[in-house]
LOZA-619359 format. One record per residue: residue in one letter; residue number from 1; y, z, x of N, C-alpha, C, O in turn; chain. Coordinates in steps of 0.001 Angstrom, whole numbers. Layout:
BEGIN
aa->a i->NUM nyy->Y nzz->Z nxx->X cayy->Y cazz->Z caxx->X cyy->Y czz->Z cxx->X oyy->Y ozz->Z oxx->X ch->A .
...
This chain:
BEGIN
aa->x i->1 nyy->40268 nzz->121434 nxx->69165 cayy->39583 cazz->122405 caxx->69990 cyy->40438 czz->122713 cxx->71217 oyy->41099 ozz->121814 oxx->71739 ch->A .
aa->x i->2 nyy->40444 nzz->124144 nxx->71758 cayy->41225 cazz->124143 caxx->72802 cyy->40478 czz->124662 cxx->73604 oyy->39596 ozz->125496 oxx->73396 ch->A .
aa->x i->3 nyy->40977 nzz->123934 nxx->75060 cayy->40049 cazz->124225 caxx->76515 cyy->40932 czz->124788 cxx->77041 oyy->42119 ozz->124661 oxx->76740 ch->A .
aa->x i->4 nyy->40421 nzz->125593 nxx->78025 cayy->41323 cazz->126582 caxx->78726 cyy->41419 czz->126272 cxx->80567 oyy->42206 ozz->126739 oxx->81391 ch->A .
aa->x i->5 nyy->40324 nzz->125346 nxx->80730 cayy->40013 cazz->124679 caxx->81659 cyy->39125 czz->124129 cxx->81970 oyy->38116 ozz->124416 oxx->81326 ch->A .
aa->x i->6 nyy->38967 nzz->123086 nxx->83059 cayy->37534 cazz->122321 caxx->83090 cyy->37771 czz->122080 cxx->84720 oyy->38779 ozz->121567 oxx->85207 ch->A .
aa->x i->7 nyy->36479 nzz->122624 nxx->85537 cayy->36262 cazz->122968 caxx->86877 cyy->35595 czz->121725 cxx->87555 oyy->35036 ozz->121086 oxx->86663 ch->A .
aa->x i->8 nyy->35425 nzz->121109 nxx->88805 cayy->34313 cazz->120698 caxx->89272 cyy->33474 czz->121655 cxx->89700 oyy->33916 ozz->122764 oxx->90000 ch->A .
aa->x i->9 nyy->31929 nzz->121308 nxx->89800 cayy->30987 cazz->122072 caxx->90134 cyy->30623 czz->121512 cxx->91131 oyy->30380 ozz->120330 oxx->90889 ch->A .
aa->x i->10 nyy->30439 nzz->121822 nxx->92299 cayy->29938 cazz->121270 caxx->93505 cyy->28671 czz->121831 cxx->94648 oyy->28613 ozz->122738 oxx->95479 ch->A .
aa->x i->11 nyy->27597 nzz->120597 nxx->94105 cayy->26858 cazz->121796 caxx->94842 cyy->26735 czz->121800 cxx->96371 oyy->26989 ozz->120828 oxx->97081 ch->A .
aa->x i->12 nyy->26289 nzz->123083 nxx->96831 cayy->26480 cazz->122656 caxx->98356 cyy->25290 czz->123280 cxx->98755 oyy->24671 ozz->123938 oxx->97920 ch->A .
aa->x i->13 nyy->24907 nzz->123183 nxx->99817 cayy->23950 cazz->123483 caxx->100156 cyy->24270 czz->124311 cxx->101616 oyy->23349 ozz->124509 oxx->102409 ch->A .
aa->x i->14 nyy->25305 nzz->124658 nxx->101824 cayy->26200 cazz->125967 caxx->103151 cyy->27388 czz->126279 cxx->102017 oyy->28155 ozz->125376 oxx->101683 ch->A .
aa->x i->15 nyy->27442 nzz->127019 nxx->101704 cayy->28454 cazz->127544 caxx->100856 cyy->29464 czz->128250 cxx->101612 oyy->30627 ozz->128374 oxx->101227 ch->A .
aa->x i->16 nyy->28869 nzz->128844 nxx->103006 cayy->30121 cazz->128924 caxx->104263 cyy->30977 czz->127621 cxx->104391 oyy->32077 ozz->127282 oxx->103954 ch->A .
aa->x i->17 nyy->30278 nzz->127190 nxx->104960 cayy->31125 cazz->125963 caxx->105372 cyy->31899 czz->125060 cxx->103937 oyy->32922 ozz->124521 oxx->104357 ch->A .
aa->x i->18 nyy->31758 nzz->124867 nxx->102936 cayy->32145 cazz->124648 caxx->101532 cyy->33709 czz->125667 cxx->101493 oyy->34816 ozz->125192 oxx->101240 ch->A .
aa->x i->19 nyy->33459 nzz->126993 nxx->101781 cayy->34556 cazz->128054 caxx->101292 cyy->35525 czz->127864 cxx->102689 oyy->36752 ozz->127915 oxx->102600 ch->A .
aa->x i->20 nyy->35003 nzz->127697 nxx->103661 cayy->35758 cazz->127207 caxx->104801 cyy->36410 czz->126018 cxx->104656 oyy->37618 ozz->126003 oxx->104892 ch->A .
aa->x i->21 nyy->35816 nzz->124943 nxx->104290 cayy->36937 cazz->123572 caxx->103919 cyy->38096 czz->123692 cxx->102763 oyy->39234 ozz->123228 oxx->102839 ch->A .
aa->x i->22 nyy->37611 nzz->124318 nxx->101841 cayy->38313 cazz->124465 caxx->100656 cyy->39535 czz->125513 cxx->100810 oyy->40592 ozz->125614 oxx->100186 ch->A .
aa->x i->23 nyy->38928 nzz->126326 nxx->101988 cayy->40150 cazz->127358 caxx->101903 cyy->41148 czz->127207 cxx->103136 oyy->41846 ozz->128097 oxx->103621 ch->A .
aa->x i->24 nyy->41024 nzz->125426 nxx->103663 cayy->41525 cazz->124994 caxx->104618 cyy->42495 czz->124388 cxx->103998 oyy->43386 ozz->123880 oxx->104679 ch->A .
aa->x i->25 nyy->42544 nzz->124297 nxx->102356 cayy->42924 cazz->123429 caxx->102218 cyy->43621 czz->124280 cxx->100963 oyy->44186 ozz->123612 oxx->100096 ch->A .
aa->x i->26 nyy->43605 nzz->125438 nxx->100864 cayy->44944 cazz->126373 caxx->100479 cyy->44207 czz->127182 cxx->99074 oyy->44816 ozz->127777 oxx->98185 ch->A .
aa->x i->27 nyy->42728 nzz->126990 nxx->99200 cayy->42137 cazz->127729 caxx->98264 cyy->41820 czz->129432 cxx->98453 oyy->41390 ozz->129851 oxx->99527 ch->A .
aa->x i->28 nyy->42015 nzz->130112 nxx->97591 cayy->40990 cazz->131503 caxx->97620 cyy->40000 czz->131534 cxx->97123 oyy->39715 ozz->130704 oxx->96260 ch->A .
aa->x i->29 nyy->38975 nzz->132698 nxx->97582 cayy->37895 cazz->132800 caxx->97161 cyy->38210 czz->133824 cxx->95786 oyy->38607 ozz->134978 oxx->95946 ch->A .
aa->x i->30 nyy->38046 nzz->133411 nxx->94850 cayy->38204 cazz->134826 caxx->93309 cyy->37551 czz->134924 cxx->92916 oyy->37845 ozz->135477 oxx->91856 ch->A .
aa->x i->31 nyy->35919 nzz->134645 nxx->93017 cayy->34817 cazz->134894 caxx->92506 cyy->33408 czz->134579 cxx->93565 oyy->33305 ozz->133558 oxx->94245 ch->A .
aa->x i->32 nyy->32615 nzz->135445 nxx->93533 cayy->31460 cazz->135326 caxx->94208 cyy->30192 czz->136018 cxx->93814 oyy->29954 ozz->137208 oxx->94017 ch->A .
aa->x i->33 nyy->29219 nzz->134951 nxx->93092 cayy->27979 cazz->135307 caxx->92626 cyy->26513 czz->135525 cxx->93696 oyy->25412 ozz->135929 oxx->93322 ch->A .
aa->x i->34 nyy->26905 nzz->135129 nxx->95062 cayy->25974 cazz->134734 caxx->95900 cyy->25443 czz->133326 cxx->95622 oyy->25323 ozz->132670 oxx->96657 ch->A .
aa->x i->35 nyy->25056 nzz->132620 nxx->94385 cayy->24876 cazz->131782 caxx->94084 cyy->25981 czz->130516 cxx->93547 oyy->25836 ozz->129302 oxx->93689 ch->A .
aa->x i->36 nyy->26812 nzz->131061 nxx->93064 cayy->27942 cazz->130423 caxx->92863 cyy->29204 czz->131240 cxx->93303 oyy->29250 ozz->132465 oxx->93414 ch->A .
aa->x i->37 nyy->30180 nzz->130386 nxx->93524 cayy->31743 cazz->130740 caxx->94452 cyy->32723 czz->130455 cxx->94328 oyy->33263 ozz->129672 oxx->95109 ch->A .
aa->x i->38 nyy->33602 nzz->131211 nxx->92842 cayy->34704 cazz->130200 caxx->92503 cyy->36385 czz->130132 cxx->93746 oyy->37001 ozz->131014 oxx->94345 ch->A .
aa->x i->39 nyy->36475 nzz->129355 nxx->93690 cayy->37679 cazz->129154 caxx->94817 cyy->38546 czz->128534 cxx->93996 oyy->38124 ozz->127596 oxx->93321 ch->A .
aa->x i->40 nyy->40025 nzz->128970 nxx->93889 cayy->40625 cazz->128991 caxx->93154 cyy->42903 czz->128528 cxx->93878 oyy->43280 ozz->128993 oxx->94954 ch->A .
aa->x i->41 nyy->43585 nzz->127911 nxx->93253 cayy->44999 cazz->127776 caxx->93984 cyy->45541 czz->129349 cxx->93531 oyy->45650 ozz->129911 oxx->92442 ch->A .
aa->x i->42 nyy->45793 nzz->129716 nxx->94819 cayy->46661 cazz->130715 caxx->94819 cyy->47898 czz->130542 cxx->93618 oyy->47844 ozz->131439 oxx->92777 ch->A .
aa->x i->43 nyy->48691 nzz->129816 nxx->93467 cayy->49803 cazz->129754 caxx->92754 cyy->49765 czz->128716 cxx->91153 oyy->50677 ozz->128261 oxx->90462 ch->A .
aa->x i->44 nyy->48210 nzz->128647 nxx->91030 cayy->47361 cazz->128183 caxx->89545 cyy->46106 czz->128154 cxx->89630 oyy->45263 ozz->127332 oxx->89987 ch->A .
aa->x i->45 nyy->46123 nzz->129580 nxx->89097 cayy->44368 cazz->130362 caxx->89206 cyy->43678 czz->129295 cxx->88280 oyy->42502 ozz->128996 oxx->88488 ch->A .
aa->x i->46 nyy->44377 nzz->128733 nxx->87287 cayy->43165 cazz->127560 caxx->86826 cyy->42851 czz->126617 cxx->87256 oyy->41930 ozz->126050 oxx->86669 ch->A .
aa->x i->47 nyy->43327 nzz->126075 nxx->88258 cayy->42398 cazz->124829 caxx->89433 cyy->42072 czz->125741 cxx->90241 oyy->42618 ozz->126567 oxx->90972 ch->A .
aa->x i->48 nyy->40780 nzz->125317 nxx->89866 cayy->39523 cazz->125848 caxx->90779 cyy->38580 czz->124673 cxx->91005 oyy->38928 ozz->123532 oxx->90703 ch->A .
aa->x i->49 nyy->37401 nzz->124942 nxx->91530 cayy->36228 cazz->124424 caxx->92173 cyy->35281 czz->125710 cxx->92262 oyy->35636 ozz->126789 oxx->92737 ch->A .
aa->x i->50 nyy->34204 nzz->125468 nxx->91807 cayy->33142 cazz->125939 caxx->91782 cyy->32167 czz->125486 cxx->92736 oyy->32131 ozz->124257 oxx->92804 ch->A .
aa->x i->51 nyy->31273 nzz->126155 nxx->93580 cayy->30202 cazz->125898 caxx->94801 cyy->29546 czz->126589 cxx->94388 oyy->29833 ozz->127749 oxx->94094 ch->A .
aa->x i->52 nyy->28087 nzz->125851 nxx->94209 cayy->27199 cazz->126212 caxx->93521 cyy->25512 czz->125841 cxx->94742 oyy->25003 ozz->124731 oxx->94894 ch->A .
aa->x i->53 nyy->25210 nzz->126673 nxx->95154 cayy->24223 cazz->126816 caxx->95920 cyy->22254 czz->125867 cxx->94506 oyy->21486 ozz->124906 oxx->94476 ch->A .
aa->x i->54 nyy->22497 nzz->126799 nxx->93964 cayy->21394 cazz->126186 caxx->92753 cyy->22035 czz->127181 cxx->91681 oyy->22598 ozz->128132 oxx->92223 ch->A .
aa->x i->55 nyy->22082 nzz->127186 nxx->90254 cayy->22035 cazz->127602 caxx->89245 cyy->21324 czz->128981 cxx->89169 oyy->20158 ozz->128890 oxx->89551 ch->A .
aa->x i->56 nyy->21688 nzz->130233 nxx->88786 cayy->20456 cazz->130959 caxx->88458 cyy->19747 czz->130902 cxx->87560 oyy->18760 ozz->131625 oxx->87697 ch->A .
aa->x i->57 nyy->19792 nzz->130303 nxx->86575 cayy->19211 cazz->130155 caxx->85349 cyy->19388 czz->128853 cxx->84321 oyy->19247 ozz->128884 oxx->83099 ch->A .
aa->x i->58 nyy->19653 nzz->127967 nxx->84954 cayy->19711 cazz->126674 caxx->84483 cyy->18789 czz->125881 cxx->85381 oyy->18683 ozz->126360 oxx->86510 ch->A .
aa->x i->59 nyy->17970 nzz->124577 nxx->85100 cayy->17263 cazz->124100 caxx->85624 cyy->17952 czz->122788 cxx->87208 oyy->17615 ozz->122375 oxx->88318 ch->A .
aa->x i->60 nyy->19142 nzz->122669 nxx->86105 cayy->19991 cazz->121513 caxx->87237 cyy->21324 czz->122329 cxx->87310 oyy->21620 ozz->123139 oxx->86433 ch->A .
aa->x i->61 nyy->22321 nzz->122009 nxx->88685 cayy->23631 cazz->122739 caxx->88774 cyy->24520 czz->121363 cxx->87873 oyy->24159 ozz->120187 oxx->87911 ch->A .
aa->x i->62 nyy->25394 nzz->121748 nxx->87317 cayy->25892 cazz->121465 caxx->86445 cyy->26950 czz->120268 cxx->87166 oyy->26823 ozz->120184 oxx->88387 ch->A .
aa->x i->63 nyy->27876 nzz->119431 nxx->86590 cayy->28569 cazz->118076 caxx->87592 cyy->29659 czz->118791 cxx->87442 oyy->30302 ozz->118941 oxx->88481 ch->A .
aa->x i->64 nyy->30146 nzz->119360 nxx->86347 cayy->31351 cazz->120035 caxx->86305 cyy->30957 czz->121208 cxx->84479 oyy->30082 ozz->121214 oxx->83614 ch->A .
aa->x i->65 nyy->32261 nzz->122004 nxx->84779 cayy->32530 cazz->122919 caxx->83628 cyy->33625 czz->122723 cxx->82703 oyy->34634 ozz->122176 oxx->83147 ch->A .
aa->x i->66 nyy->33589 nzz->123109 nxx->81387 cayy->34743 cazz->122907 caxx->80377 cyy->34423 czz->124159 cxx->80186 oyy->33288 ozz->124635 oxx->80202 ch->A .
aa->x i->67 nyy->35761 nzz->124884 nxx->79943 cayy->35469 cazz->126024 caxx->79301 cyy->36502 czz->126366 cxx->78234 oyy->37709 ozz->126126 oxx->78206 ch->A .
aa->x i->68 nyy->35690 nzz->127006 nxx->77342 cayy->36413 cazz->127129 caxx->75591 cyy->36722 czz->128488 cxx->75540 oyy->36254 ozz->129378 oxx->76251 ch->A .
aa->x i->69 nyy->37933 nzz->128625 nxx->74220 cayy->38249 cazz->129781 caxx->74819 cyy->37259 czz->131589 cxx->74264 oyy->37274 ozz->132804 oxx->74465 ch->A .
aa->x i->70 nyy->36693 nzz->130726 nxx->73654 cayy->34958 cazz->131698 caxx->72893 cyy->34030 czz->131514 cxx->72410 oyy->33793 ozz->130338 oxx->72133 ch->A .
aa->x i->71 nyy->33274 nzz->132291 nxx->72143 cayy->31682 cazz->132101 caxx->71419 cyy->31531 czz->131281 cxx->70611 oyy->30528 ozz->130568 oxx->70586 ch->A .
aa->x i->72 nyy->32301 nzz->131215 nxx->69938 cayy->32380 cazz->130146 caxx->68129 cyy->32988 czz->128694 cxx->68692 oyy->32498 ozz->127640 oxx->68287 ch->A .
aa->x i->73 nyy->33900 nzz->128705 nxx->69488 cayy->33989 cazz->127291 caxx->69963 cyy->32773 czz->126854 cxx->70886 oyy->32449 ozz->125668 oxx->70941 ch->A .
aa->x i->74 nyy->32075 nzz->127879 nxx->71643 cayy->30903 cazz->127275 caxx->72303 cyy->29890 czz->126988 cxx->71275 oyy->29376 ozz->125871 oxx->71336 ch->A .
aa->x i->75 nyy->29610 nzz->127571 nxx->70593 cayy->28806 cazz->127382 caxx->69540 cyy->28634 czz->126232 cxx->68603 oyy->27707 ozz->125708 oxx->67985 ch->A .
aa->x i->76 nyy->30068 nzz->126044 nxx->68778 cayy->30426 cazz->124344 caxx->67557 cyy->30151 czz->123407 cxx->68271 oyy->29502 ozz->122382 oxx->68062 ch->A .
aa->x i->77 nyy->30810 nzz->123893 nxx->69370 cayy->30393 cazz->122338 caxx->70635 cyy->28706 czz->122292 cxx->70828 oyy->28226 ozz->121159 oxx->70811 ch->A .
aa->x i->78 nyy->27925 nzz->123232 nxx->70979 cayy->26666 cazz->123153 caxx->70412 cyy->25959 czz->122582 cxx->69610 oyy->24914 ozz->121939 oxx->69705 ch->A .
aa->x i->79 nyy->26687 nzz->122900 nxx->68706 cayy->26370 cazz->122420 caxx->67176 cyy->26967 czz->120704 cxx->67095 oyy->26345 ozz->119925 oxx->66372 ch->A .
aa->x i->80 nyy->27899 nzz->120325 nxx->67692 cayy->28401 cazz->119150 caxx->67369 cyy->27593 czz->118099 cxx->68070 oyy->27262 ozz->117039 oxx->67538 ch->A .
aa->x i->81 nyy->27223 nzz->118542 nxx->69592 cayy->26259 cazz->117883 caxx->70519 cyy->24835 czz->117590 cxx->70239 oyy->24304 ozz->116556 oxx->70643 ch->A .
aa->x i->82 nyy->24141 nzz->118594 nxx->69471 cayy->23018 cazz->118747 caxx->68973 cyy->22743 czz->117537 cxx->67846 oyy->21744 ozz->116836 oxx->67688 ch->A .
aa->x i->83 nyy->24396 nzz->117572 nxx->66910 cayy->23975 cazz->116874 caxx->66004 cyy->24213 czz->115383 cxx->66277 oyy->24026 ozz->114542 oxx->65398 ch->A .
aa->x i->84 nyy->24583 nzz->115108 nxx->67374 cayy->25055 cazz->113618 caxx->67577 cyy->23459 czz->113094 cxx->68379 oyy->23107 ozz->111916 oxx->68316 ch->A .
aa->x i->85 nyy->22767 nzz->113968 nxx->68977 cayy->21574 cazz->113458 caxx->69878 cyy->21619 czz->113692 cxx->71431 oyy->20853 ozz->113239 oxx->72281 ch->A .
aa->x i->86 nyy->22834 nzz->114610 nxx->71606 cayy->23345 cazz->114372 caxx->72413 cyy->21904 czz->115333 cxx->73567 oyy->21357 ozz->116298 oxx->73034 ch->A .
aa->x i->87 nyy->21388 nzz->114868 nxx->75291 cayy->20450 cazz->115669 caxx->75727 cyy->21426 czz->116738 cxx->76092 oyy->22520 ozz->116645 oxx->76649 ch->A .
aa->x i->88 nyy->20479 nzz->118246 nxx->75446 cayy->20562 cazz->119199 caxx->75783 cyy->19726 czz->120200 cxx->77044 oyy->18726 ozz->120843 oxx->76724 ch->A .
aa->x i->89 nyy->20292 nzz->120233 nxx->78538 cayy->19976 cazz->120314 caxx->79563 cyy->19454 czz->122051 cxx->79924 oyy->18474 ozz->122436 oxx->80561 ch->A .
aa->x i->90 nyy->20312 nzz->122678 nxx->79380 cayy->19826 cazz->123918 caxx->78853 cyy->20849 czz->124634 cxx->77645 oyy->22036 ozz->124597 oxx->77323 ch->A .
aa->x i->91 nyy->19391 nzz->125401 nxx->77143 cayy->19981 cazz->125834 caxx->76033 cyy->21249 czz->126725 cxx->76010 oyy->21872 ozz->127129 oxx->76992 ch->A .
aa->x i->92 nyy->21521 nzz->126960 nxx->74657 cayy->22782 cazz->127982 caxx->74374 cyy->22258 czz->129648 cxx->74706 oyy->21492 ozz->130412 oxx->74119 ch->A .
aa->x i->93 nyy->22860 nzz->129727 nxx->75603 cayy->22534 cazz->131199 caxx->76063 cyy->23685 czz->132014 cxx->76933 oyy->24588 ozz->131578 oxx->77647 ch->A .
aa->x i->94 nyy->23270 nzz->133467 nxx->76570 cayy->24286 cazz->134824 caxx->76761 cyy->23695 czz->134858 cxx->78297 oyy->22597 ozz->135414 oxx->78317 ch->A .
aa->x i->95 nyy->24059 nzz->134490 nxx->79348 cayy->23840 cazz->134915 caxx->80856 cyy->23842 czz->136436 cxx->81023 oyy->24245 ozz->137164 oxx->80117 ch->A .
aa->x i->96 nyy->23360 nzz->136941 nxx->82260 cayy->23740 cazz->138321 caxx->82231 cyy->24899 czz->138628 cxx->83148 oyy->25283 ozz->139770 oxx->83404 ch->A .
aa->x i->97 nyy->25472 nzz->137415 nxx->83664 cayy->26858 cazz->137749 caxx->84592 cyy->28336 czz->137265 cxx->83736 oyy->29428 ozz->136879 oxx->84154 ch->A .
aa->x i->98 nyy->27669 nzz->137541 nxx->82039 cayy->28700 cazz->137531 caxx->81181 cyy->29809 czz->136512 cxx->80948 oyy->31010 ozz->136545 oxx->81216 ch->A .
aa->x i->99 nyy->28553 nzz->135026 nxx->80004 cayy->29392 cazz->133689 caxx->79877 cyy->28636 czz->133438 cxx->78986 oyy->27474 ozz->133758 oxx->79235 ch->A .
aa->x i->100 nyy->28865 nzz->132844 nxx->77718 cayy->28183 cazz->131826 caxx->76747 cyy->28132 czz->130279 cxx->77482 oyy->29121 ozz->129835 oxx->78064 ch->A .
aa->x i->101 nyy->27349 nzz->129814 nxx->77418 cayy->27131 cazz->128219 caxx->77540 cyy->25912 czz->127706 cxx->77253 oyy->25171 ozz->128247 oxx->76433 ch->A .
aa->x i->102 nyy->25556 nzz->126484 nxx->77980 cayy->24969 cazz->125733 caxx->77337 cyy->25262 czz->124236 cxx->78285 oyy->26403 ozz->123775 oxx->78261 ch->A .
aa->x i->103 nyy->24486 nzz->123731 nxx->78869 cayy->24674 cazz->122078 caxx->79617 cyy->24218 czz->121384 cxx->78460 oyy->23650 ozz->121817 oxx->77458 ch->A .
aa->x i->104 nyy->24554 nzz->120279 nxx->78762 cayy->24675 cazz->118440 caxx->77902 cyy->24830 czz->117713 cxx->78657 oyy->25674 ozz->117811 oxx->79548 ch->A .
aa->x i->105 nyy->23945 nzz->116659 nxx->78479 cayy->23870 cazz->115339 caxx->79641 cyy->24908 czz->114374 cxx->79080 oyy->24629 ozz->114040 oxx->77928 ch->A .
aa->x i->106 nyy->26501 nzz->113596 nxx->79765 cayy->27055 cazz->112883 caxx->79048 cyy->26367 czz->111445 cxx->79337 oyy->25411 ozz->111225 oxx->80080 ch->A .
aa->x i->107 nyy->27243 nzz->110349 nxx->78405 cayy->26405 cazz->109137 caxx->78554 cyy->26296 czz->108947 cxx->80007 oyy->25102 ozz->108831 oxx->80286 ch->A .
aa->x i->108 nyy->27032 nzz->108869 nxx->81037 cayy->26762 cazz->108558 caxx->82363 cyy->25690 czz->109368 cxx->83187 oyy->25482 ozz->109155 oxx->84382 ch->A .
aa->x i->109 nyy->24945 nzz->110440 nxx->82342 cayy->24305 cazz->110890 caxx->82974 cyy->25130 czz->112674 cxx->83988 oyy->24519 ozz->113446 oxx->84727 ch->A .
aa->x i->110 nyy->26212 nzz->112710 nxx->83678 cayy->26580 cazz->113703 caxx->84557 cyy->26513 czz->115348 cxx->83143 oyy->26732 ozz->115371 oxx->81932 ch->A .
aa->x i->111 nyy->26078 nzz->116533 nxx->84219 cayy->25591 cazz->116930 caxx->83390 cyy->26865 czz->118552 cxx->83287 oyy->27214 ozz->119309 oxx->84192 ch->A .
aa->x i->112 nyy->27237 nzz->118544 nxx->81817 cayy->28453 cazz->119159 caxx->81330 cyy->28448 czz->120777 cxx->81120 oyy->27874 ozz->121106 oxx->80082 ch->A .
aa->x i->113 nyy->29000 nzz->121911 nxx->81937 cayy->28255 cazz->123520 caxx->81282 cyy->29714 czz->123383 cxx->80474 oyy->30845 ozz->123017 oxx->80795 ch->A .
aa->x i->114 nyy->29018 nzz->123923 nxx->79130 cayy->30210 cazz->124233 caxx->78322 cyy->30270 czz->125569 cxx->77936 oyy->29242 ozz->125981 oxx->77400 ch->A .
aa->x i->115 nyy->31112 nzz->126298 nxx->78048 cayy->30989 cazz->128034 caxx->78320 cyy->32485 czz->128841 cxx->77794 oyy->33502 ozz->128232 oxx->77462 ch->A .
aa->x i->116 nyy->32354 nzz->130108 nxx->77812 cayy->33646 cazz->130807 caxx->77721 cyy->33073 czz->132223 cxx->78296 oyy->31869 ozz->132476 oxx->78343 ch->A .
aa->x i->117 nyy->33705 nzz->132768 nxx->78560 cayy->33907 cazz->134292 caxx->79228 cyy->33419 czz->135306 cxx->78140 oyy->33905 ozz->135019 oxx->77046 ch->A .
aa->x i->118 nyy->32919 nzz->135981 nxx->78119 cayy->32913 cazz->137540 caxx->77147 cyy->34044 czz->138000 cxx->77179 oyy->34746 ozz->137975 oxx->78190 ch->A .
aa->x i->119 nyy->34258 nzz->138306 nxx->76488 cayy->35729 cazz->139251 caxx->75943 cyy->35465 czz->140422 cxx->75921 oyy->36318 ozz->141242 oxx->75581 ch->A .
């Protein structure tokens, strides 16, 4: 299976002050949902950090993200999690700010969004 990256999710509860430390510390801001805020290295857009105020549509904010590189790999990882027992935190679903995923609780309890982008 190939990942294309895997984020921390961090929630914060001042997402000013969050984008202010992070970008003290040589991050940009490249995404902003109001609710979530990806901050990203200028010179490797794939380390990022995610600040996550609450979820819009998931019940818990997530501990961190893996992300696959499409639908059918989110889907298997679905399918593979489902069939092991694994808890499913929220279901497999099409967001409307255009991401497949799906959370899973791992054994430690930290809880996994596994997702890919729309194409």
């Amino acid at each position: 299976m190939t990942i294309r990256r895997i984020t921390p999710d961090i929630h914060t509860k001042d997402p000013d002050r969050s984008k202010a430390f992070y970008a003290s510390l040589g991050l940009a801001e490249v995404m902003d949902l109001g609710w979530a805020v990806i901050m990203a290295s200028p010179s490797n857009p794939t380390a990022q950090v995610v600040l996550i105020t609450e979820d819009a549509s998931a019940p818990v904010v997530a501990d961190l993200s893996i992300e696959l590189p499409d639908a059918a790999a989110v889907e298997a990882a679905y399918e593979a999690m489902s069939a092991a027992g694994a808890e499913i935190v929220h279901p497999l679903s099409s967001e409307q700010w255009g991401v497949r995923r799906f959370f899973v609780r791992d054994p430690d309890g930290k809880v996994v969004n596994v997702v890919t982008h729309h194409a």
